[in-house]
C-alpha positions in Angstrom: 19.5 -17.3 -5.5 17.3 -20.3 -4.6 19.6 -22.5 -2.7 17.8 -25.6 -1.4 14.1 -26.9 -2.4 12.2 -29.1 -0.1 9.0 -30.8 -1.4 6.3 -32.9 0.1 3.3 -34.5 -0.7 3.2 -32.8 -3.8 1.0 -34.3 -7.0 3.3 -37.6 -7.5 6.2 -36.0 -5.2 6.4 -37.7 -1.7 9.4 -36.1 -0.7 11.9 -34.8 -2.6 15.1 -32.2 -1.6 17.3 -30.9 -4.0 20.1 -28.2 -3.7 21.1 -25.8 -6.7 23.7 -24.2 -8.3 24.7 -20.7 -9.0 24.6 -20.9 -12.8 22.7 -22.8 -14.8 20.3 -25.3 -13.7 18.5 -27.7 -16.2 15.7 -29.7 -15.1 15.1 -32.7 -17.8 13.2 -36.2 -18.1 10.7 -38.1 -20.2 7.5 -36.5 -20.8 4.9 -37.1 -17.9 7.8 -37.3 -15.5 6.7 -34.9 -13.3 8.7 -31.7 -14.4 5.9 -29.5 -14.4 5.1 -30.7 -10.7 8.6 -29.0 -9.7 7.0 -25.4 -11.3 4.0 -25.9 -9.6 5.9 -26.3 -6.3 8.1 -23.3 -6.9 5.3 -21.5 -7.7 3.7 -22.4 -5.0 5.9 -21.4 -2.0 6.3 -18.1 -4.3 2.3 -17.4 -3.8 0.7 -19.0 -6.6 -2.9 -19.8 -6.3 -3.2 -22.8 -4.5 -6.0 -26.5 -4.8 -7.0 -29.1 -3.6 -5.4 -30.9 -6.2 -1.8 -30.4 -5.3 -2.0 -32.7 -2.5 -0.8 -36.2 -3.1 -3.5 -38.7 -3.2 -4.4 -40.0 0.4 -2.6 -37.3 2.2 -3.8 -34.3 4.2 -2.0 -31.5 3.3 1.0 -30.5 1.2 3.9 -28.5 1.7 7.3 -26.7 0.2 10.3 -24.9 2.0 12.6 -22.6 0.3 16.0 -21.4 0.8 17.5 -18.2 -0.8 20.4 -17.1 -0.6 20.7 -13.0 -0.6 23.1 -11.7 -2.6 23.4 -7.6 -2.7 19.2 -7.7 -3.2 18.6 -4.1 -1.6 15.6 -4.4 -2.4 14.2 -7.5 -1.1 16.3 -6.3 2.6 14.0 -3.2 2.2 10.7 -5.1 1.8 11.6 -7.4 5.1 12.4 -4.4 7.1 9.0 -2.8 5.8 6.8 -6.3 7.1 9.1 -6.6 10.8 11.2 -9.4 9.3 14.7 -9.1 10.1 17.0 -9.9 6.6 19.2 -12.1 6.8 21.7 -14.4 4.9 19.2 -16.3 3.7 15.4 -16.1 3.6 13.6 -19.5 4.7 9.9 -19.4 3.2 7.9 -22.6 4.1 4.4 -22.8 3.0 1.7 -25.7 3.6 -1.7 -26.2 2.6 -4.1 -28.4 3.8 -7.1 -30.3 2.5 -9.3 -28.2 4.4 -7.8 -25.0 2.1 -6.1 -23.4 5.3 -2.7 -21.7 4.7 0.1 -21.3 6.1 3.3 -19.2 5.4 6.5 -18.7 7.2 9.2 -16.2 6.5 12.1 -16.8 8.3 10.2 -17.9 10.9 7.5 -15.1 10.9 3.8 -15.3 9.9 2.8 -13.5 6.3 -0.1 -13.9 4.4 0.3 -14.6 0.4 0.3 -11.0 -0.6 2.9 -10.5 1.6 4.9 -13.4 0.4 4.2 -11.8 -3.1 5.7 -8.7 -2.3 8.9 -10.7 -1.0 9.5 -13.1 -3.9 9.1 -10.8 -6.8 12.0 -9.4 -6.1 13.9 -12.9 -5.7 12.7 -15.0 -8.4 11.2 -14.1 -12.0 9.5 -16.9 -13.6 8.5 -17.5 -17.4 6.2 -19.8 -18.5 2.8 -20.4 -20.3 1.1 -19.2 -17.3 3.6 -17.5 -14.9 3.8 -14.0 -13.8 6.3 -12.5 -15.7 8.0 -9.1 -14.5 8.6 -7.1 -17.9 4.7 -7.3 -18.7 4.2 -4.5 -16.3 4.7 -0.9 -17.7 5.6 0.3 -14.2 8.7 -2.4 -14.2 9.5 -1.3 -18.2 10.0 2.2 -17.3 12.2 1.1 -13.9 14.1 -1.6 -16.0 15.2 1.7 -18.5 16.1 3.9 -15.0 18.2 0.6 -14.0 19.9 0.3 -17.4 20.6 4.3 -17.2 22.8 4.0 -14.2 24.8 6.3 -12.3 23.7 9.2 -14.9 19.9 9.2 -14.1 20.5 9.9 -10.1 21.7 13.6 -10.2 18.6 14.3 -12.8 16.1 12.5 -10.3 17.8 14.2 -7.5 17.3 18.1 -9.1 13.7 17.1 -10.1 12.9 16.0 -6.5 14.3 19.3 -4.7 12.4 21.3 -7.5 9.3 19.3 -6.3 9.7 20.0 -2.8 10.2 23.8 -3.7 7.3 23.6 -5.3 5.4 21.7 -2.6 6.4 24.6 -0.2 5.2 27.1 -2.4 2.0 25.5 -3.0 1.0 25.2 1.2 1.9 29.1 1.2 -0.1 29.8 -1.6 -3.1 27.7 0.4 -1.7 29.4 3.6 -3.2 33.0 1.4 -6.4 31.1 0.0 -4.8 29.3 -3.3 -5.4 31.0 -6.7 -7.9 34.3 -6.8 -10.7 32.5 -7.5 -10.1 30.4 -4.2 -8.5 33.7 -2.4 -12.3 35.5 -3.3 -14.5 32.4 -1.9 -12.5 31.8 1.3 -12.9 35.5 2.0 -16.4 35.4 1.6 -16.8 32.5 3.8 -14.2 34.2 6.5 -16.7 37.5 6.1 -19.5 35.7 6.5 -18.6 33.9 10.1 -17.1 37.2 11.5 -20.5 38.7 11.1 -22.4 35.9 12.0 -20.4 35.7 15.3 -20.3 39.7 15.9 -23.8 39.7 15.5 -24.9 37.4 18.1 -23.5 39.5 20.9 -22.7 36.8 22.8 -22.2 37.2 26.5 -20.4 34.6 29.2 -22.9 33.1 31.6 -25.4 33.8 29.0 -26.6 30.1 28.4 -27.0 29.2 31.5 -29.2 32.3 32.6 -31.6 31.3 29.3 -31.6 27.7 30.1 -32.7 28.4 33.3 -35.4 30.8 31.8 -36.7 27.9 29.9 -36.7 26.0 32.6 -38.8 28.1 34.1 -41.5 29.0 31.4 -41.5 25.3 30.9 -42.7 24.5 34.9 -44.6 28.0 35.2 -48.3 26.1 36.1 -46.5 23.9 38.8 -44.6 26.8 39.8 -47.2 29.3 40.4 -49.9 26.4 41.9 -47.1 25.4 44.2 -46.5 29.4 45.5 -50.3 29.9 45.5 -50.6 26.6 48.3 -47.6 28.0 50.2 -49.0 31.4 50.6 -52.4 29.7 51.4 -50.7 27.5 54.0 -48.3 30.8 55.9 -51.0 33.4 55.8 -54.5 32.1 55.7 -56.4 33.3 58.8 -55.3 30.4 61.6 -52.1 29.8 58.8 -48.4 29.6 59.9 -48.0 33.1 60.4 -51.0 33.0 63.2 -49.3 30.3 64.8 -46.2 31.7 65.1 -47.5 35.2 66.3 -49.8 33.6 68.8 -47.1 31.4 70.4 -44.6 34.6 70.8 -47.1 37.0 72.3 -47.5 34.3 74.6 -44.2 33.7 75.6 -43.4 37.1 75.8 -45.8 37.3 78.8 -43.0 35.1 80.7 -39.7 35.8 79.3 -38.4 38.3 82.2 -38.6 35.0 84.2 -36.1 32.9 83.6 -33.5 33.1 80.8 -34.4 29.9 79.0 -37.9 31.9 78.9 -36.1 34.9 77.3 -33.8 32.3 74.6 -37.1 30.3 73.7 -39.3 34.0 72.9 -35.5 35.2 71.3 -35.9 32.5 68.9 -39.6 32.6 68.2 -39.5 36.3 67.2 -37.0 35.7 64.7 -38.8 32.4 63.8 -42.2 34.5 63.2 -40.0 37.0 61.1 -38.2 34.4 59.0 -41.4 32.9 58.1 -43.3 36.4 57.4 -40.5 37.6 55.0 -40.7 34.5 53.6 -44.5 35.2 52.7 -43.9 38.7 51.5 -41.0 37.3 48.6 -43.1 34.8 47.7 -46.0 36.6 47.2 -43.8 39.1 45.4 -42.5 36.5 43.1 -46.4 35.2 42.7 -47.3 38.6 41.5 -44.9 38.8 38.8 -45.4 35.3 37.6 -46.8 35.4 34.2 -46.9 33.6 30.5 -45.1 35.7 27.8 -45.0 34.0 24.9 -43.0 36.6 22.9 -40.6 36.1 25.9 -40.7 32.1 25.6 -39.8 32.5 21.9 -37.2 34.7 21.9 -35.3 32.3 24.6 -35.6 29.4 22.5 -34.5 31.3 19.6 -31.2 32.8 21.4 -30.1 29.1 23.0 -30.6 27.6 19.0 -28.2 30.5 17.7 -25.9 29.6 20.8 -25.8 26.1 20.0 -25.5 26.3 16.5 -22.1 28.5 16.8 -21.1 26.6 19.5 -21.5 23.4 16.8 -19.6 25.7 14.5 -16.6 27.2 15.8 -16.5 26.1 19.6 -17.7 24.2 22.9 -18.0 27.7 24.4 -18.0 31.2 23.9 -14.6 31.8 25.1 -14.0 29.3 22.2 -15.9 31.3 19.8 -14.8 34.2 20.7 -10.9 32.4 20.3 -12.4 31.3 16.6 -13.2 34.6 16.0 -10.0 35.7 16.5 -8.7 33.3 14.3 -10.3 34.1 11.1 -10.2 38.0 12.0 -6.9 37.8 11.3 -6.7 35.3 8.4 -9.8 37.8 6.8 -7.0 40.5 7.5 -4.3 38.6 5.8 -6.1 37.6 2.7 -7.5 40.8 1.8 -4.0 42.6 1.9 -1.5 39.8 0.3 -2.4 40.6 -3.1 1.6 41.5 -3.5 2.5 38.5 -1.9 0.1 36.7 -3.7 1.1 37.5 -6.8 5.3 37.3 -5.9 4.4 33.5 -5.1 2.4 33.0 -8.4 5.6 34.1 -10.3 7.8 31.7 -8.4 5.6 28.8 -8.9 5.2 29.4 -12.5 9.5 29.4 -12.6 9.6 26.8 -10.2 6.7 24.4 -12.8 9.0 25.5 -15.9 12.1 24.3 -14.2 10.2 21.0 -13.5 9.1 20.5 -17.0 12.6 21.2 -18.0 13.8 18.5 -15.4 10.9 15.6 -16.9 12.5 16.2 -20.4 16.0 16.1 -19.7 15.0 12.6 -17.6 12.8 11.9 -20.3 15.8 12.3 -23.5 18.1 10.0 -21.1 15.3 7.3 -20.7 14.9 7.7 -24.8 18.3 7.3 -25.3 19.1 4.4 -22.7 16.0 2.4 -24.6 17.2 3.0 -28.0 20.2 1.4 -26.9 19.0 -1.4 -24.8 15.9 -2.2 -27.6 18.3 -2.4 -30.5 20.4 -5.1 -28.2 17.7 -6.9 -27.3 16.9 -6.4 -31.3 19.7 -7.8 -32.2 19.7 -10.6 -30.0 16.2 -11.8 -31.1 17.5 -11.8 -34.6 20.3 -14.4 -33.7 17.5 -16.2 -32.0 16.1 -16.7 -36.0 13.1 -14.1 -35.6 15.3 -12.6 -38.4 11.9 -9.5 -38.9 12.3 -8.9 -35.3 11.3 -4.8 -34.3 11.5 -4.3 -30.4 11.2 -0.2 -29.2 10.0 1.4 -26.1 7.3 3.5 -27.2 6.9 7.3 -24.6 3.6 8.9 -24.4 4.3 12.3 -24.9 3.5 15.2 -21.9 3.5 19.1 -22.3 4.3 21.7 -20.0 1.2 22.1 -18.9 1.3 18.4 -17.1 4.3 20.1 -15.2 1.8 20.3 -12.3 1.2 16.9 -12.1 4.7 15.7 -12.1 6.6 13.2 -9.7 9.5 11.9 -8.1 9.4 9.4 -11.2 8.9 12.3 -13.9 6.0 12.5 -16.4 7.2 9.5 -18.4 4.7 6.7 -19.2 6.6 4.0 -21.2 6.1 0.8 -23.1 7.9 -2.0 -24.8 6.7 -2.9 -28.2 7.8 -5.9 -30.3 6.5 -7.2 -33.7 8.4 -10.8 -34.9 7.1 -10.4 -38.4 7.4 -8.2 -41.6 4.8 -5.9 -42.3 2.9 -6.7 -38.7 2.7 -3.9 -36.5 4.6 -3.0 -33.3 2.3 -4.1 -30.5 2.9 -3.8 -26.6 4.7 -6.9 -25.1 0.8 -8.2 -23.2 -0.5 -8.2 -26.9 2.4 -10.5 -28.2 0.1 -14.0 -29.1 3.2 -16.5 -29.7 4.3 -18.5 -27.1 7.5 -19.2 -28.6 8.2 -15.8 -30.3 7.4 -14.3 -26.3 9.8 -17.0 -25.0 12.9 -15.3 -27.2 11.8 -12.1 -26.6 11.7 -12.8 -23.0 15.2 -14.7 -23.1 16.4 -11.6 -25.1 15.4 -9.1 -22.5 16.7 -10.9 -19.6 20.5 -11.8 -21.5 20.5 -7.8 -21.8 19.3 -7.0 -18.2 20.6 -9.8 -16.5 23.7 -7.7 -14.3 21.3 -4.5 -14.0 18.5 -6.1 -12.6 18.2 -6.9 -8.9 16.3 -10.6 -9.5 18.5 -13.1 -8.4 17.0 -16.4 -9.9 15.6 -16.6 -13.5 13.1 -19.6 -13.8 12.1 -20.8 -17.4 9.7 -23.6 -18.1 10.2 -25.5 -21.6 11.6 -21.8 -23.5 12.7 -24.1 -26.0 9.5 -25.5 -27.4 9.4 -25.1 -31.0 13.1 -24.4 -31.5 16.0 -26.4 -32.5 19.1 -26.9 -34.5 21.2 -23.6 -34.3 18.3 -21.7 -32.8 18.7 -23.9 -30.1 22.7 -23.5 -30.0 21.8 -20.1 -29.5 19.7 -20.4 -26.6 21.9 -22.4 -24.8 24.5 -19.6 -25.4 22.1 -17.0 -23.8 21.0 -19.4 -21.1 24.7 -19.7 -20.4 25.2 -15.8 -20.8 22.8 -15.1 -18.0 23.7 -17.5 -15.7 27.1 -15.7 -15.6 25.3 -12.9 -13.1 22.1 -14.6 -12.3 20.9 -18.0 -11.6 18.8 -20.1 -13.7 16.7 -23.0 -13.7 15.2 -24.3 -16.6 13.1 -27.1 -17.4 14.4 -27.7 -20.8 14.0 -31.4 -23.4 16.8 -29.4 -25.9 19.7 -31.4 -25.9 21.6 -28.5 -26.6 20.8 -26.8 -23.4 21.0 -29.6 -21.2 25.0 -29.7 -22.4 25.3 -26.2 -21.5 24.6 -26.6 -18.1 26.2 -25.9 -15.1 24.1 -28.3 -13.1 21.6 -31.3 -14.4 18.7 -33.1 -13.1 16.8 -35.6 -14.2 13.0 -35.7 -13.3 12.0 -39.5 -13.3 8.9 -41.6 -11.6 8.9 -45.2 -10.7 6.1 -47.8 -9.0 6.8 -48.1 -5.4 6.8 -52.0 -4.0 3.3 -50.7 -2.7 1.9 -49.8 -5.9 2.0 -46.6 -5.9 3.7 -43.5 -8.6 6.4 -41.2 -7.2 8.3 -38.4 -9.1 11.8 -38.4 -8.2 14.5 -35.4 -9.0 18.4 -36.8 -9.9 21.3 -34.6 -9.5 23.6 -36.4 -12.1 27.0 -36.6 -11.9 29.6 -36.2 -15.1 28.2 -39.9 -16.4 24.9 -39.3 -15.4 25.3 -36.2 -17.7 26.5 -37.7 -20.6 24.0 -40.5 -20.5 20.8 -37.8 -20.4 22.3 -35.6 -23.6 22.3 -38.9 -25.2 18.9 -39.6 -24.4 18.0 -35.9 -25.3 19.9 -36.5 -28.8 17.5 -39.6 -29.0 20.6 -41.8 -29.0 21.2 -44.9 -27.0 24.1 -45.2 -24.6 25.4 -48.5 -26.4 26.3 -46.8 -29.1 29.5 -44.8 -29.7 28.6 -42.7 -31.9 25.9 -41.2 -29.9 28.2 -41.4 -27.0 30.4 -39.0 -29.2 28.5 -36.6 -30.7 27.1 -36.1 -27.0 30.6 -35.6 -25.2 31.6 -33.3 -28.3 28.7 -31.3 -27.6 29.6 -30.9 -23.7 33.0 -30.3 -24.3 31.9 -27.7 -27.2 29.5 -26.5 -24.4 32.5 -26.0 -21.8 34.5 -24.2 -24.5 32.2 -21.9 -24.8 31.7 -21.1 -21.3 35.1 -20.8 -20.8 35.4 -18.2 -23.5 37.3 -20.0 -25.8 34.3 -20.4 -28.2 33.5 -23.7 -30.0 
């Protein structure tokens, strides 16, 4: 429940703090007192839109704090966890916005962003007005409010149709594990045939890159290659060349190696010098001879590194890889074209498993039919004591086959939504199609008196409901007002005398000139006089007079009777 509002610098508010109540809050004052300013700021530290606009003339920037209190709200505690925000007690949301149209949002002292706060605050407070957000308008929320209303009997249904799903989940990846249906089975084998003999056929052999690669290499620096070994040869064995040199210089020293033994080491070394340098000449004159431009040679390496490269780009980094690869699908080809038994036994056990499902959807779908007949022809009858005496209200099911067992969820196959028509012979139209303001406003207040201890929303805000209703219409309203507020809190921004008697807590929303000249919007928590005096006002009686001053303490105490269950 919203606990404590803090407002500053908003439109005509300077600063203004107000604690509620548990029950029933009712918000009142003159018209152009500033009432709509409080929705505005509630909406506003709940994520409205926010302007320029809502800053108070001559400030900088605006802002609004917000104190709920959490009270058995799973859900919200979930959403927390989900965004790293510890739950706690209570839930602090500050929000300020500045001239400069920069944001900034606090959640219990962490940083969100406004979808974030979104996410949080739906689930705390549920406002209705001529241009709120209002919860029952999505068919996703319909369909959970009818779960919510079904209880403790809709859990073991969901619970059977979520095991059947994840049976057939299991049955579906073994069913891909074999290829999926025959048509799938056929194409994958194809595929599977098609890279075995691609791979098989390229032969490939380990080392065998690199020995083409250095192939190409050397087709590719064949002229420098063969001009280089042609000046080498010139330089070793050309007539006065290396090999001359060498020859000369160890016939000479082996005139004087029996002399001396460094003689005999130096010729030693010469020699083998002289032979190095000969062999030398004869390899590369070999390799010279056999040096030569093939171009049918050149071609086909070029062609064997693509096909290594592309498999390598297909089914491995290297051919112990492809080979690996090849493995792989040898064994899947295997597999798939001898599981036609197996096939078929998990074909028959999905088809059970889909029928059981489909069985599962319409025996949650009957409950959810039978929980909304009930709940509509409350919420029926409630609108008809609420003087839309034509009122129609159903949920209205789209129907599904067993065919649309395959597409099933954890949630069924049920799309739902609520229609209402508020007139004789007009048709039942869904609830974002209903054009009345006022007619929504009871259908709304209808809804929520029936929902108000299944659903999870722990504030109810509702701006001017009343408009366009009074007398006994407007007894009644008060009633449902005071109805709710048994399990949920609500504030309402209300000018029905009726309504402000039924309260559990009144305020008064008043402005005043400051000594400086300037407008400021104040909000009055009025004590048991203070209470008595607005009815009167709201009666459009004067406090001087007695018998205003009566008929408005008859209507409290009739308002206190009926509270207390001891009717009027």
């Amino acid at each position: 429940m919203l606990d404590r509002l803090i407002i500053k610098n908003i439109a005509l508010i300077e600063h203004s703090e107000v604690e509620f109540g548990q029950g029933l809050n009712v918000l009142s004052g003159e018209t152009g007192s500033g009432k709509s300013v409080i929705l505005d700021s509630i909406n506003f530290v709940l994520g409205a839109k926010a302007d320029r606009s809502m800053i108070r003339h001559g400030e900088s920037e605006c802002s609004v704090s917000a104190v709920f209190r959490l009270e058995n709200n799973g859900s919200v505690c979930d959403i927390l966890k989900d965004l790293d925000i510890e739950p706690d007690e209570e839930i602090i949301i500050s929000r300020r916005y500045t001239a400069d149209g920069r944001n900034s949002i606090k959640v219990n002292g962490s940083t969100v962003n406004v979808s974030m706060l979104r996410r949080i605050t739906s689930g705390l407070v549920d406002v209705h007005g001529q241009s709120e957000h209002f919860y029952l308008l999505s068919e996703v929320n319909q369909l959970a409010l009818i779960d919510r209303a079904a209880g403790a009997d809709i859990l073991p249904v969901k619970e059977k149709l979520k095991a059947l799903l994840n049976e057939n989940r299991s049955i579906r990846q073994k069913l891909s594990s074999l290829g999926g249906d025959e048509a799938a089975r056929g194409r994958r084998i194809d595929i599977l045939k098609f890279q075995i003999d691609e791979i098989e056929r390229a032969e490939l052999k380990e080392g065998e890159e690199e020995e083409l690669k250095a192939k190409k290499l050397l087709y590719n620096n064949l002229e420098k290659i063969m001009r280089a070994g042609a000046e080498a040869l010139q330089y070793l064995g050309a007539e006065g060349g290396a090999l001359d040199g060498l020859n000369g210089a160890s016939h000479a020293l082996s005139e004087i190696h029996s002399y001396g033994k460094e003689y005999a080491e130096l010729f030693e070394r010469l020699e083998n010098v002289a032979a190095e340098a000969e062999d030398i000449h004869d390899s590369l004159n070999a390799l010279a001879e056999n040096l030569s431009w093939n171009e049918e040679e050149v071609d086909r390496v070029e062609e064997r590194l693509d096909l290594i490269r592309s498999l390598m780009k297909k089914y491995g980094n290297s051919v112990d890889a492809v080979y690996a690869y090849l493995d792989t699908v040898r064994q899947e080809y295997d597999l798939l074209t001898h599981c036609d038994e197996e096939f078929s036994k998990l074909s028959v056990m999905q088809e059970k498993t889909l029928r059981k499902i489909y069985d599962a959807c319409r025996e949650l779908s009957q409950l959810r039919k039978r929980t909304a007949e009930d709940f509509c022809g409350r919420v029926e009858q409630d609108l008809k004591t609420l003087n839309i005496k034509n009122a129609r209200f159903c949920a209205e099911f789209v129907p599904f086959s067993e065919e649309d067992a395959k597409s099933a969820t954890a949630e069924g196959l049920d799309r739902m939504s609520f229609l209402f028509s508020a007139n004789a012979g007009e048709p039942l139209k869904p609830l974002n199609k209903v054009i009345s303001g006022g007619e929504m406003s009871r259908l709304m207040l209808a809804i929520k008196t029936n929902m108000s201890d299944i659903n999870q929303i722990s504030t109810y805000i509702f701006d001017e409901i009343d408009a366009g209703i009074s007398g006994k219409t407007a007894r009644v309203v008060a009633e449902k007002f005071a109805d709710i507020a048994k399990h949920t809190q609500i504030l309402a921004v209300s000018h029905l005398p009726q309504i402000a008697a039924m309260a559990d807590e009144n305020y008064l929303i008043s402005k005043h000139e400051t000594a400086d000249g300037k407008t400021v919007t104040q909000i009055l928590p009025l004590d048991k006089e203070g209470r008595l005096n607005e009815v009167v006002r709201l009666i459009g009686g004067n406090t001087e007079s007695s018998a205003a001053l009566s008929l408005a303490s008859e209507m409290l105490d009739s308002c206190a009777r009926y509270k207390a269950g001891k009717g009027n």
